[in-house]
KESE-221514 format. One record per residue (C-alpha): residue number from 0; residue in three letters; x, y, z. Coordinates in steps of 0.2 Angstrom, whole numbers. Layout:
N
NUM  ALA  X  Y  Z;
...
This chain:
550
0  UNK  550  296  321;
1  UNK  550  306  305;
2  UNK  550  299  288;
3  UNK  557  315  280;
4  UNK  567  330  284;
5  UNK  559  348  276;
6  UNK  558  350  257;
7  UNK  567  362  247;
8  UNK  548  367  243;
9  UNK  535  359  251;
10  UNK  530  352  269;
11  UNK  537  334  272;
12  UNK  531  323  285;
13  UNK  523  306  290;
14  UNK  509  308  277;
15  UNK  510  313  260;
16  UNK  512  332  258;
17  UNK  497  341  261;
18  UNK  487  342  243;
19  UNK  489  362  245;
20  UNK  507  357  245;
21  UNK  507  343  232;
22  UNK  497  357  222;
23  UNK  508  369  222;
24  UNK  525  357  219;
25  UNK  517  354  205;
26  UNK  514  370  200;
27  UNK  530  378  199;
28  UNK  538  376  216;
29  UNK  555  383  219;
30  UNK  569  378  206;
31  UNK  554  369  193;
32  UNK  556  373  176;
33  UNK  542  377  168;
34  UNK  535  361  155;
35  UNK  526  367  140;
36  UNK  511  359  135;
37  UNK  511  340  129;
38  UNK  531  339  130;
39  UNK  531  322  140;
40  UNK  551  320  138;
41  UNK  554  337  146;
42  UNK  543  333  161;
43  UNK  551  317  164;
44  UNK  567  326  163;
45  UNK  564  339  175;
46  UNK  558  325  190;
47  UNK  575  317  185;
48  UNK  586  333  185;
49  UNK  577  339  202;
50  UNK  579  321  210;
51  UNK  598  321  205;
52  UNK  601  338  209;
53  UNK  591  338  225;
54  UNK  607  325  233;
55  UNK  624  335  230;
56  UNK  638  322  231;
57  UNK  643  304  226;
58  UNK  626  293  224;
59  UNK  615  279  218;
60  UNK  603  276  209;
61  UNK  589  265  213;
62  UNK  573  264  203;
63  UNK  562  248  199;
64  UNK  555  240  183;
65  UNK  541  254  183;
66  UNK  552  269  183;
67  UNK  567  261  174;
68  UNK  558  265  156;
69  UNK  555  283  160;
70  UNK  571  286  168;
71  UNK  579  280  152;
72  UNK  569  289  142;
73  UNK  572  306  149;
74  UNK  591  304  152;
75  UNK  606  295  145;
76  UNK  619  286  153;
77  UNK  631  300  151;
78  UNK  619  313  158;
79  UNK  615  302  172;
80  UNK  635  300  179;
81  UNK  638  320  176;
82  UNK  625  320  190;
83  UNK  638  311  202;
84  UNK  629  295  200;
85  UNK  641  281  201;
86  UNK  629  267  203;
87  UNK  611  262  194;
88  UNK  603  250  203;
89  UNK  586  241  203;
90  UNK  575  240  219;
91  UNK  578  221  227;
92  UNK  591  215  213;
93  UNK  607  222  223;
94  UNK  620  215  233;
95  UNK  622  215  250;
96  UNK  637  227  249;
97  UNK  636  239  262;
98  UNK  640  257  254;
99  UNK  639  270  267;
100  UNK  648  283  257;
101  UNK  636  283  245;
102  UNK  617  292  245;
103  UNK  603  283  239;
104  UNK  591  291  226;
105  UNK  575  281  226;
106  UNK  564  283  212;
107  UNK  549  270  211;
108  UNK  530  265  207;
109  UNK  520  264  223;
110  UNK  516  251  221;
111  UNK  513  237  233;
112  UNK  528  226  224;
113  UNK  540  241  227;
114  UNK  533  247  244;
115  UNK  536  228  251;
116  UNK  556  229  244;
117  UNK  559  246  248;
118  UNK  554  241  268;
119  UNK  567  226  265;
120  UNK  578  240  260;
121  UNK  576  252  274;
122  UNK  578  235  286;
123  UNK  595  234  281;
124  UNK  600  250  274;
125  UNK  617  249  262;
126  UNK  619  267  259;
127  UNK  621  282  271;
128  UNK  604  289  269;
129  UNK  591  287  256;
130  UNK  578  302  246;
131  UNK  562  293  241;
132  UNK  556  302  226;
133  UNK  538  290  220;
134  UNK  530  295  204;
135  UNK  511  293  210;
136  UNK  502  297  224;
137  UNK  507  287  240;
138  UNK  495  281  250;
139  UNK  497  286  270;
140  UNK  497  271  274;
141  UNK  512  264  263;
142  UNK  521  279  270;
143  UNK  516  271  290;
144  UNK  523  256  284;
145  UNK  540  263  276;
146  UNK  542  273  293;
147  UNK  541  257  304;
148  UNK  552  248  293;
149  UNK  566  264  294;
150  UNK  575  260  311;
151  UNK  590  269  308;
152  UNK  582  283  301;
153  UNK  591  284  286;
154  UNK  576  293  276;
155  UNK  583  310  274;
156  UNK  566  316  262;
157  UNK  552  310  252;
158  UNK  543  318  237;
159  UNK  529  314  226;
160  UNK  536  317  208;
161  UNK  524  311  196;
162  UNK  531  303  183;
163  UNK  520  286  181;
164  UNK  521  284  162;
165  UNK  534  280  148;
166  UNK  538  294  136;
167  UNK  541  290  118;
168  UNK  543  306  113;
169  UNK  536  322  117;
170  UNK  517  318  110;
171  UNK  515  301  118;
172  UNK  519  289  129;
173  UNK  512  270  135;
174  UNK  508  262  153;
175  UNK  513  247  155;
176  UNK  497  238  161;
177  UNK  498  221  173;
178  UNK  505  206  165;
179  UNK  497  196  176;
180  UNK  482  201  170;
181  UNK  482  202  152;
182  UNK  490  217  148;
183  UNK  481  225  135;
184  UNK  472  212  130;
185  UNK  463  214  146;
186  UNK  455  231  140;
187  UNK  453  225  122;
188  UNK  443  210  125;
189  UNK  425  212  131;
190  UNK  425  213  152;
191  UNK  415  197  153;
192  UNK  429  188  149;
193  UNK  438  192  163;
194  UNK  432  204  173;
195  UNK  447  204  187;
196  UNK  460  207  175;
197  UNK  450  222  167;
198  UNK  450  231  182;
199  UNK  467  228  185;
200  UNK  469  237  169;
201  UNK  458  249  171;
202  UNK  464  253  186;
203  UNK  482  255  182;
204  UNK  477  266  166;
205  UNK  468  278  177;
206  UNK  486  280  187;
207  UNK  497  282  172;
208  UNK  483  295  164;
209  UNK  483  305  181;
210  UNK  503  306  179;
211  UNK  504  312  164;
212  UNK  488  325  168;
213  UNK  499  331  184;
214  UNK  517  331  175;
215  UNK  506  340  161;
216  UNK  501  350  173;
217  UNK  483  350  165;
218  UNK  464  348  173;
219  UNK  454  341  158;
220  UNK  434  339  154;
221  UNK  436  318  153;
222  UNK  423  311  140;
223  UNK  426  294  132;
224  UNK  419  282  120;
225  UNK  402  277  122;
226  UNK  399  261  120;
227  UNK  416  254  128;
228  UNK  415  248  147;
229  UNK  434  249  147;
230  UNK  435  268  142;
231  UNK  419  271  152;
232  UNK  428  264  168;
233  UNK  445  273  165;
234  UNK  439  288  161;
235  UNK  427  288  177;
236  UNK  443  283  187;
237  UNK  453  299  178;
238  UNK  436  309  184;
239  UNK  433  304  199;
240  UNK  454  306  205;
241  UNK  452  325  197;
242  UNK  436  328  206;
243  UNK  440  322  224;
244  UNK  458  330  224;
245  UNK  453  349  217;
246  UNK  468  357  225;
247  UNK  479  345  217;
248  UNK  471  346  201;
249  UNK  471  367  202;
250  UNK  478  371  186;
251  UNK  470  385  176;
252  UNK  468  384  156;
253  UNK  479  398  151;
254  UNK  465  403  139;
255  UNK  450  399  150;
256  UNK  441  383  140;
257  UNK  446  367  148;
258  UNK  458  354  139;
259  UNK  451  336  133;
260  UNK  453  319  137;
261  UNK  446  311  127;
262  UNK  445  291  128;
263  UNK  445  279  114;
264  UNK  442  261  113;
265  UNK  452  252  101;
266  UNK  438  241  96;
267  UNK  431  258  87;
268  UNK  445  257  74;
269  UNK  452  241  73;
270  UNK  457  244  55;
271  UNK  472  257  56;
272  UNK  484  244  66;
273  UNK  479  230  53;
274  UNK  487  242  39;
275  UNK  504  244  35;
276  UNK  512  259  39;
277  UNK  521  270  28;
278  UNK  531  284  39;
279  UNK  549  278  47;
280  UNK  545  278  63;
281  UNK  530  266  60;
282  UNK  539  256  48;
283  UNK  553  253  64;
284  UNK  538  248  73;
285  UNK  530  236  65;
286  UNK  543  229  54;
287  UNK  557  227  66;
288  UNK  551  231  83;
289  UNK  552  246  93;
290  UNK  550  245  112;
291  UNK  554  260  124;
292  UNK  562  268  109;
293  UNK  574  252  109;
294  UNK  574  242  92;
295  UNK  583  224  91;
296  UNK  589  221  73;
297  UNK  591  203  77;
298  UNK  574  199  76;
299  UNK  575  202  56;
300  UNK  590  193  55;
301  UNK  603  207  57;
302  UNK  618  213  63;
303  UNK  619  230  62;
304  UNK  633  245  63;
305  UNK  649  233  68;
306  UNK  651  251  80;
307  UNK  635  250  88;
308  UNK  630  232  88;
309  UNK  612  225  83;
310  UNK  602  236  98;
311  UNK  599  253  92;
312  UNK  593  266  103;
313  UNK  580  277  92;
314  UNK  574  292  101;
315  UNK  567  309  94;
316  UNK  576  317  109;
317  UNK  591  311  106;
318  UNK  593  309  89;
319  UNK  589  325  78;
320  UNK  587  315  61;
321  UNK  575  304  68;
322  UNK  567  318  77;
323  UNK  566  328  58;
324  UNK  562  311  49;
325  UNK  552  301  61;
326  UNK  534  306  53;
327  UNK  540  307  35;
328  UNK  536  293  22;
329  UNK  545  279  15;
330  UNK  552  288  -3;
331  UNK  556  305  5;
332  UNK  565  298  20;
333  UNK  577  290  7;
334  UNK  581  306  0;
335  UNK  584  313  17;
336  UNK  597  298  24;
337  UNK  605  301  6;
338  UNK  606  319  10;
339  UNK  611  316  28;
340  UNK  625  303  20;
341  UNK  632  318  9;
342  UNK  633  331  24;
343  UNK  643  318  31;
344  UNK  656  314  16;
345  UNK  656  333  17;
346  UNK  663  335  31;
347  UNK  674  317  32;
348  UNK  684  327  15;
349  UNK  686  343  26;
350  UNK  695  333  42;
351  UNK  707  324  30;
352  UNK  714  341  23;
353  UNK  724  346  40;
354  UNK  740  358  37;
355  UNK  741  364  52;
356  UNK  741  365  72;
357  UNK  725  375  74;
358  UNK  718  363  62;
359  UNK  722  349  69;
360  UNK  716  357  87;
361  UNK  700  360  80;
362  UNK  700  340  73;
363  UNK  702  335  91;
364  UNK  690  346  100;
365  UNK  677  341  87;
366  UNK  683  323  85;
367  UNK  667  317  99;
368  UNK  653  325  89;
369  UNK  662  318  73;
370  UNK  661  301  80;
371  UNK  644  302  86;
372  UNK  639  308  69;
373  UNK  647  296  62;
374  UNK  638  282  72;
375  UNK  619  292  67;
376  UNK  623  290  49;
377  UNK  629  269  52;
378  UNK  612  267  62;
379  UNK  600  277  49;
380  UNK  608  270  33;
381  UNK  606  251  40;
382  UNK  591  255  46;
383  UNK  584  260  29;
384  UNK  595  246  19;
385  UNK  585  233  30;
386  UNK  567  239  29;
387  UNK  571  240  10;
388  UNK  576  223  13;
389  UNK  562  216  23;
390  UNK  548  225  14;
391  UNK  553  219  -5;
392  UNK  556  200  6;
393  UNK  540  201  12;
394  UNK  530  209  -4;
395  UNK  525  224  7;
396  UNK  520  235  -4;
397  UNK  507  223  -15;
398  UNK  498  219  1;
399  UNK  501  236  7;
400  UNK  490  239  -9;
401  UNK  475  227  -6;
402  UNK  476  234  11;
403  UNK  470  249  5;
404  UNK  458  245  -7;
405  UNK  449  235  9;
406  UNK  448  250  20;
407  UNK  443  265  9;
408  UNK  435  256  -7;
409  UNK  419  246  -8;
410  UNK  417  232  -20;
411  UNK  415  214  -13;
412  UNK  419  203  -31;
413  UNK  436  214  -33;
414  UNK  442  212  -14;
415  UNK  438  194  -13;
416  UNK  447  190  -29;
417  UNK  461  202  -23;
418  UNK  464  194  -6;
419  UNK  462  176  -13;
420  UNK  475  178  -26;
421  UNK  488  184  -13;
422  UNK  484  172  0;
423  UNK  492  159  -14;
424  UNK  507  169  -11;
425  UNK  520  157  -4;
426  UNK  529  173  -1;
427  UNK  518  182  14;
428  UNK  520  177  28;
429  UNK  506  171  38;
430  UNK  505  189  47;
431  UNK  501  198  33;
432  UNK  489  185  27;
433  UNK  478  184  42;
434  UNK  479  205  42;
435  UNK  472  203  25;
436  UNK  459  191  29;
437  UNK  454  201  44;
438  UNK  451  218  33;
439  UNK  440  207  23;
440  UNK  429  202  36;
441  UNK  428  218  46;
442  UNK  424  228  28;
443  UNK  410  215  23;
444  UNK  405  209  40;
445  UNK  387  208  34;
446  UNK  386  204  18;
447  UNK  404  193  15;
448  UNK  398  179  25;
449  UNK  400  167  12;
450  UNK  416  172  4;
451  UNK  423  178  22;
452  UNK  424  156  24;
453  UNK  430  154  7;
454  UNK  445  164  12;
455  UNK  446  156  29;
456  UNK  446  139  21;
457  UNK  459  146  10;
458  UNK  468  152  24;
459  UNK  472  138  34;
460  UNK  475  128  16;
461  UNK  490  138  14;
462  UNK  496  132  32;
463  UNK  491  143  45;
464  UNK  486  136  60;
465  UNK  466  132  64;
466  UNK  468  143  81;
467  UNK  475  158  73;
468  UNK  462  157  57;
469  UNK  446  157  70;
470  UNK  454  176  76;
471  UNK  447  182  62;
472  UNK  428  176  68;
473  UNK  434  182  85;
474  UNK  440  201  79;
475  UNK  422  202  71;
476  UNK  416  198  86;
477  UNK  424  208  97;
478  UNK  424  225  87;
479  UNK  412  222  74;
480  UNK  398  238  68;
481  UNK  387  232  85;
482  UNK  404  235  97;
483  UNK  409  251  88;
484  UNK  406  270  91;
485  UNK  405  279  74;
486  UNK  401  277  55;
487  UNK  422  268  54;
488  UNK  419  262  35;
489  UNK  403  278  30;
490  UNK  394  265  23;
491  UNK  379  265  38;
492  UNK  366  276  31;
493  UNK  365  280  11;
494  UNK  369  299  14;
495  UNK  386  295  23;
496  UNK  391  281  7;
497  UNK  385  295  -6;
498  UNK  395  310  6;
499  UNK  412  296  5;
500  UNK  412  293  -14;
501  UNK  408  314  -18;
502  UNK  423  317  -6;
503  UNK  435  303  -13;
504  UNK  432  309  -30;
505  UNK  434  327  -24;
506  UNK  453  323  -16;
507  UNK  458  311  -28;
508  UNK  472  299  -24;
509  UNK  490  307  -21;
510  UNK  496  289  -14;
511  UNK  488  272  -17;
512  UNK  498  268  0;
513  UNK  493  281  10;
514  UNK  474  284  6;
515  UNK  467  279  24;
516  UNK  462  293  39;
517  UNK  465  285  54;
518  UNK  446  288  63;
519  UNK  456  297  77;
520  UNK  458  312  63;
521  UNK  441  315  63;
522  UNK  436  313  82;
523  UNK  452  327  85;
524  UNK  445  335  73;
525  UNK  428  336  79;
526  UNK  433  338  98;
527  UNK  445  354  94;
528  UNK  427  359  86;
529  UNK  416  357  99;
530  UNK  407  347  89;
531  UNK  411  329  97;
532  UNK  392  321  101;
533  UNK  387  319  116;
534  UNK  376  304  114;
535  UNK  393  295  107;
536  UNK  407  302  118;
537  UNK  397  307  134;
538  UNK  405  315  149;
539  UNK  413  307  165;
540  UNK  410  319  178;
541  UNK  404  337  177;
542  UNK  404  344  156;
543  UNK  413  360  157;
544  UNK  403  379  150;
545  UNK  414  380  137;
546  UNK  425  370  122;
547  UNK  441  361  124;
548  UNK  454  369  118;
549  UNK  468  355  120;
């Protein structure tokens, strides 16, 4: 009994395509666009548009809570129903209506969840014939298993689309790691702690990595941080996939030096994410929230545009403002929103002077993108309205100060004094209190000791639980100088203290705000250099003859 019909470009059969095959899918296989480098939103697009276009005619849907992000992510509702698709459904949450007329589109995780529902599925099939498009390797035996279960032989194809990863936009994108295990606490905290629910991690980071490598179409040298066990593990995992599937990984560097991947560990820089961020697609981050590109204004206490509701959608590849604006800093992005608000008045005075029929024609046909411009300015000018809001509620900017000072200057007296005037701030919130607490005992883990349990004394004083204040002990723990790879504050050897001041006084200060570089700068930096070191970011796998050049 076959599982599949041929492929419109590769072999189909019981097992999964023959790597050759897979290889070569990958590769550029008949009707595959070609996807530039590092534009994640574009690949995910083109598995979608191929698994929609691949099925002519009326259809469903079906994806599970894997696939759901980066089907949302590559296409919008609109796209997805001028693909025929009259139905989005997710993988065991359906009705029993039979639909017979319908095809159904498949697109899920193997995962061993999924592969379980999607035999209940071919059991008692509801639609006419289904296409099972997975976006990870599938194991032959999972394929056996979805074989048996298809007794009516309702399987028409199945394809290997890899697309196991959420794009944000087109330079990153995230893998939801098991809840059961942790999440990404599980890679963050030391393996020790729980050393099931780090390999689960691990594990389901080395899948999301080998996705994105494949949709990238990239074979990479893999090194990684040196003294993580987590980065050590995935990065081995990302090696060891690369090196016992060649044919699949057979992509050649256009310019003949092999792309990086290049693994970090957190706990190397745990400063940048204690700091607030200045640019606009941070602030939505941190200040409001921004999952899968989705931000719910109701968790600071606001409506909204009454047109669009409190859940805004923003996405760089949906939205061009946000797209030109989304790395820009606080004060310039005002002027641009100002600016995008006068376009708009612009052309709201223009419509209201109609005299005539072909005016009035040319009203209509342009009255949709009118609207939807309309709604962009709405979103971006309440967006700014309430992180202007929240951020002179909250005092941002004077702890977004002493932030600073902690992580690029050293002086103990004036940072302690500092931090123990604003944690008598009734106005912080305790977030912002703890971040500041935490700088301090990160900055001047071995000399602070003293002050460090003044402030913690101080700390929980001003209300904040005892739990939450022994993090900061914890943190220090966890990545403290002993854990990290790299000089993070230059103040290990006298040389790299006397190197720092020379080079702060050389650059000066443009922005008290913005003064720290992440240590990611200077690792890209060094890697695109060639001059990464080996004994602190070592190889997984064989080290390629020449330099990255990605």
């Amino acid at each position: 009994r076959a599982l599949a019909a041929p492929l419109p470009c590769s072999t189909a059969c019981l097992v999964p395509p023959p790597p050759r095959a897979r290889a070569q899918q990958q590769a550029g296989g008949e009707g595959l666009s070609p996807v530039v480098a590092m534009a994640l939103v574009a690949a995910a697009r083109e598995c979608v548009r191929r698994m929609l276009s691949e099925s002519p005619g009326m259809k469903c849907l079906v994806v599970d809570k894997w696939t759901l992000p980066c089907t949302t992510a590559a296409y919008t509702q609109s796209e997805i129903l001028a693909q025929e698709v009259f139905l989005v459904e997710t993988l065991g949450d359906a009705s029993d209506e039979e639909m017979r007329h319908l095809k159904a589109v498949v697109f899920v995780r193997p995962s061993r969840e999924s592969i379980n529902k999607l035999k209940e599925a071919l059991r008692r099939p509801r639609f006419g014939e289904y296409a099972l498009y997975f976006s990870n390797v599938v194991a032959e035996s999972d394929l056996q298993e979805l074989a048996d279960a298809d007794v009516e032989e309702r399987v028409t194809a199945v394809h290997e689309y890899f697309a196991d990863f959420n794009p944000l936009d087109e330079l990153h994108f995230s893998v939801a790691l098991p809840a059961r295990g942790g999440g990404n606490a599980a890679l963050l905290a030391p393996g020790a702690w729980d050393p099931s629910a780090q390999t689960l991690a691990c594990e389901r980071a080395c899948e999301g990595l080998c996705a994105a490598l494949l949709a990238l179409k990239r074979r990479p040298a893999v090194r990684y941080a040196g003294r993580s066990e987590a980065a050590r593990r995935v990065a081995t995992g990302v090696a060891r996939a690369i090196e016992g599937d060649p044919v699949l990984y057979d992509f050649r560097s256009r310019d003949g030096a092999a792309p990086l991947l290049l693994v970090l560990d957190r706990r190397d820089d745990p400063v940048t994410p204690l700091l607030s961020q200045w640019t606009y697609q941070a602030m939505l981050h941190e200040i409001i929230g921004l999952e899968n590109n989705t931000l719910d204004l109701a968790t600071i206490g606001a409506r909204g545009p009454k047109e669009l509701g409190a859940q805004l959608v923003v996405a760089a590849s949906q939205d061009p403002f946000f797209k030109a604006n989304m790395f820009e800093n606080y004060g310039d992005l005002g002027a641009n929103v100002k600016t995008l608000v006068d376009e708009f008045q612009s052309k709201t005075k223009s419509n209201q002077n109609i005299s005539s029929i072909e005016e009035m024609q040319r009203f209509v046909d342009n009255y949709p993108e009118f609207r939807k411009l309309s709604g962009n300015v709405s979103k971006h000018v309440t967006l700014l309205s309430e992180l202007s809001r929240v951020i002179d509620e909250r005092q941002l900017m004077s702890v977004s100060q002493q932030e600073q000072e902690l992580a690029c200057t050293d002086g103990m007296s004036a940072a302690y004094e500092g931090v123990l005037s604003l944690l008598s701030n009734h106005a912080l919130r305790e977030q912002e209190k703890l971040r500041l607490v935490m700088l301090f005992g990160l900055r001047y883990e071995r000399s602070g000791g003293r002050n460090l349990q003044t402030l913690l004394d101080r700390l929980e004083e001003t209300g904040v639980p005892r739990q939450r204040c022994a993090l900061v002990r914890t943190l220090v723990q966890v990545a403290g100088s002993a854990a990290r790879t790299g000089d993070l504050f230059g103040d290990k050897t006298f040389f790299a203290r006397a190197a720092g001041n020379v080079a702060r006084g050389l650059r000066g200060v443009d922005n008290v705000y913005t003064q720290h570089v992440p240590a990611l700068a200077s690792h890209v930096d060094a890697a695109r250099k060639g001059r990464l070191r080996e004994g602190d970011f070592p190889f997984a796998g064989a080290a390629p003859g020449g330099g990255a050049s990605e």
